[in-house]
N, C-alpha and C positions, 0 to 999 in steps of 0.2 A: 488401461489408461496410458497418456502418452508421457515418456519419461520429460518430467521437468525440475528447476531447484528453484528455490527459492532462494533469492540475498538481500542485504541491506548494508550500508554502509558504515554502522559499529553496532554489535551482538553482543555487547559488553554488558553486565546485569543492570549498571546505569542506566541506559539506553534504554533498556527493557522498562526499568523502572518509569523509569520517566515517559515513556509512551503510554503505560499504562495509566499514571496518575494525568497525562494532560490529554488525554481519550484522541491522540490520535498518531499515527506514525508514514511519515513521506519517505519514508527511504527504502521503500520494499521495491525490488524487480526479480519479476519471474523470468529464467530462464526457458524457453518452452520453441521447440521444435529448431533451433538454434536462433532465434531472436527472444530480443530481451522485451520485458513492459514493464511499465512503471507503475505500480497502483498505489494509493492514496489508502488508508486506512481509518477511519475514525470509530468513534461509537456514537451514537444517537444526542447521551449529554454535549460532547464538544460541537458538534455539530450546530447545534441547536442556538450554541453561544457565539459561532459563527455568524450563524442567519443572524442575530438579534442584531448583531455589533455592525455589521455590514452595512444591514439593511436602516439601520438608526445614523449609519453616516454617507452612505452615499445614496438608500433607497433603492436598491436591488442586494441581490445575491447573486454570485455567480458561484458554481461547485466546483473545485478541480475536475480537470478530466479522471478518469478512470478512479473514482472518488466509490472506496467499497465502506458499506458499513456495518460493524461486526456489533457484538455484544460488549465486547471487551476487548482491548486492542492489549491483546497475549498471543504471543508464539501459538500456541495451541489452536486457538480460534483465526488466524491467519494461516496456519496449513491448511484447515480444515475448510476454510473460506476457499484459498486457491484451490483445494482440490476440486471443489465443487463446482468451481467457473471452470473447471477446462472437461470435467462432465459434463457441463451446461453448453461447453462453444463458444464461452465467454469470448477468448484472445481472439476466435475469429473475426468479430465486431469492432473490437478497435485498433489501434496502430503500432506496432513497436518503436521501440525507440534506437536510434542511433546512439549507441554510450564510447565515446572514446577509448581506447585502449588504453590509455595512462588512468582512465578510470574505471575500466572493468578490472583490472590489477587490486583496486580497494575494495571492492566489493567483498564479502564478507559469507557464506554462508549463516545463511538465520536458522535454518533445520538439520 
């Protein structure tokens, strides 16, 4: 497997907490062959209350990009997720991101 990390921008047990109770977490990026991605984290419930709310005020839905969905939005099920998409080829398929150097500095190790 190819060496990658995973970050996010506070790994604080707050953060944690709080991702897990509002079922979704945006401030994941994987490290991976030396570019960075951004991915989107939810679970099924948040999601679900996205579509509704969206779709009830403007009449569409749109997903983030690179929008992954877990069982639970925990450390554990987000390694286990990235692991899986970079045996799947995943990061081949979409784009990395450009992160400023004043902001790769905050980034954080999640794992």
């Amino acid at each position: 497997m190819n060496s990658y990390k995973i970050f996010c921008l506070d790994n604080s047990e707050s953060a944690q907490y709080e991702a897990y109770s509002k079922g979704y977490r945006s401030d994941i990026y994987v490290l991976l062959n030396g570019e960075y991605y951004h991915l989107y984290f939810y679970d099924i419930i948040r999601l679900g209350q996205d579509f509704d709310c969206e779709f009830k005020d403007y009449g569409y839905f749109s997903v983030e990009p690179n929008l992954i969905l877990v069982k639970e939005v925990k450390l554990d099920f987000i390694e286990k997720t990235v692991q899986m998409l970079i045996s799947d080829s995943y990061f081949d398929r979409i784009r990395p991101v450009q992160i400023p150097s004043l902001h790769v500095e905050q980034l954080q190790d999640l794992i």
